[in-house]
C-alpha positions as CSV (number, residue, x, y, z in Angstrom):
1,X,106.6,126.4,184.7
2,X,103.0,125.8,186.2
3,X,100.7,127.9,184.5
4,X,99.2,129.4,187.9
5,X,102.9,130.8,188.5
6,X,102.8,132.5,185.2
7,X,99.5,133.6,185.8
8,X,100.4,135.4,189.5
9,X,103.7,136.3,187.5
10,X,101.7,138.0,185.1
11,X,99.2,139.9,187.4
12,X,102.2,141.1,189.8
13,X,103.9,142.6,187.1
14,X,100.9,144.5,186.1
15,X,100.6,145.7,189.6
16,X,103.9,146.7,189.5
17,X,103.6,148.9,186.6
18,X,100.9,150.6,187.0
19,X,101.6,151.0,190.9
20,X,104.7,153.4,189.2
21,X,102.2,155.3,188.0
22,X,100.6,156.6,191.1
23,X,104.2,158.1,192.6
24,X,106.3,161.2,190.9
25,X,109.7,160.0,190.1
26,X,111.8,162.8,191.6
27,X,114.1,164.5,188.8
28,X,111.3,164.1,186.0
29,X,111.9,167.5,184.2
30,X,107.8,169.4,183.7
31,X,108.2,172.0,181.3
32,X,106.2,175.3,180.8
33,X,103.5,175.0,178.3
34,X,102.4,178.1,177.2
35,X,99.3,178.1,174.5
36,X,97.5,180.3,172.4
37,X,98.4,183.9,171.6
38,X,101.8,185.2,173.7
39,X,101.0,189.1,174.6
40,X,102.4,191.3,176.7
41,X,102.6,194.5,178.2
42,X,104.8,196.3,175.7
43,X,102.7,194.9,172.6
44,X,99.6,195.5,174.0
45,X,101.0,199.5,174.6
46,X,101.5,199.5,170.9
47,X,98.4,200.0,169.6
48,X,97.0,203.5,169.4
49,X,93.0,204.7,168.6
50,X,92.7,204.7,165.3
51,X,94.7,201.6,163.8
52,X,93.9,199.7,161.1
53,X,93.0,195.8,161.3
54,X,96.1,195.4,159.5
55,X,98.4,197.3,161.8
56,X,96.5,195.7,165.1
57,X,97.7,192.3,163.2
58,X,101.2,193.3,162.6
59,X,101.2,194.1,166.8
60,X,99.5,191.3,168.2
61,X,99.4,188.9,165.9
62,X,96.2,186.9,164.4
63,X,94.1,186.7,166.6
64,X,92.7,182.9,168.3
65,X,89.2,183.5,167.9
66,X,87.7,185.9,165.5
67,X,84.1,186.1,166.5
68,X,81.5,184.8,163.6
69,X,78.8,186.4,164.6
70,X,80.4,189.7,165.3
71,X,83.5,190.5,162.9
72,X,84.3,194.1,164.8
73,X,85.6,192.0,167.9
74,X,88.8,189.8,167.9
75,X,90.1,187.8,171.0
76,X,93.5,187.3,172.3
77,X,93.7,184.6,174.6
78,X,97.1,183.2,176.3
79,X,97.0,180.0,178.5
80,X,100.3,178.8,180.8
81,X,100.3,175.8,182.7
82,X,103.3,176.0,184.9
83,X,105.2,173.1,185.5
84,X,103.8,172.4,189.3
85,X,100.1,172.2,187.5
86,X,99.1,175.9,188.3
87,X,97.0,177.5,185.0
88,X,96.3,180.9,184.1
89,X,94.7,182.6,181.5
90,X,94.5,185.9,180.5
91,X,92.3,187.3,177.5
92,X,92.3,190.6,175.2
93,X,89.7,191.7,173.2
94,X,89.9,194.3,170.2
95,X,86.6,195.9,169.2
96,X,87.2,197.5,165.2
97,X,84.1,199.8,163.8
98,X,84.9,198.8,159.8
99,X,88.7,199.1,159.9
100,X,89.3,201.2,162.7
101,X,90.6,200.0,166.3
102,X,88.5,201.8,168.6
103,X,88.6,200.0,172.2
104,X,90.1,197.3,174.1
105,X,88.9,194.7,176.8
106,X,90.2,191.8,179.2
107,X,93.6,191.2,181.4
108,X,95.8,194.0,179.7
109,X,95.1,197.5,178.9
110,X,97.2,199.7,176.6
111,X,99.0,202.4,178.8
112,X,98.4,205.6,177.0
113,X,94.5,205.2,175.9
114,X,92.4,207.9,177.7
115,X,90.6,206.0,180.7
């Protein structure tokens, strides 16, 4: 075989293959991926003025980002990416004075704290 046949062999297949990459093949299963912290509603109506760090923990779970510079806040953060590409993100911040839970912040607000 003439080595310019194997050469244009060569290149088409390449075209070939990465030409497949620019289409969706129809019946490729996507999946939800969901990352970060999963909250919702009913957890987040949980807490209560007045919790400990410990009891906020045993509600929401530990927390993604415990701030460094500022150890009475701790953020909740939850990321989806639905399978068609769409994102969201939704954030919840506890503020603690020592021990205590004494507000919240971000996408969900517990139900039954005075407004």
């Amino acid at each position: 075989m003439p080595k310019a046949v194997k050469v244009l062999a060569i290149a088409s297949l390449c075209a070939l293959i990465s030409a497949c990459s620019l289409f969706q093949f129809p019946g490729v299963h996507k999946i939800k991926v969901q990352q970060g912290n999963i909250i919702t509603q009913e957890m987040v109506d949980q807490l209560q003025p007045g919790m400990t760090r410990r009891q906020v923990r045993f509600v929401l779970g530990t927390p993604l980002l415990e701030d460094t510079f500022n150890a009475d806040r701790w953020d909740y953060v939850n990321r989806v990416r639905e399978p068609d590409g769409e994102v969201t993100q939704k954030r919840l911040s506890v503020f603690f004075n020592g021990d205590i839970l004494i507000a919240t912040s971000g996408d969900w607000q517990p139900a039954s704290w005075p407004r």
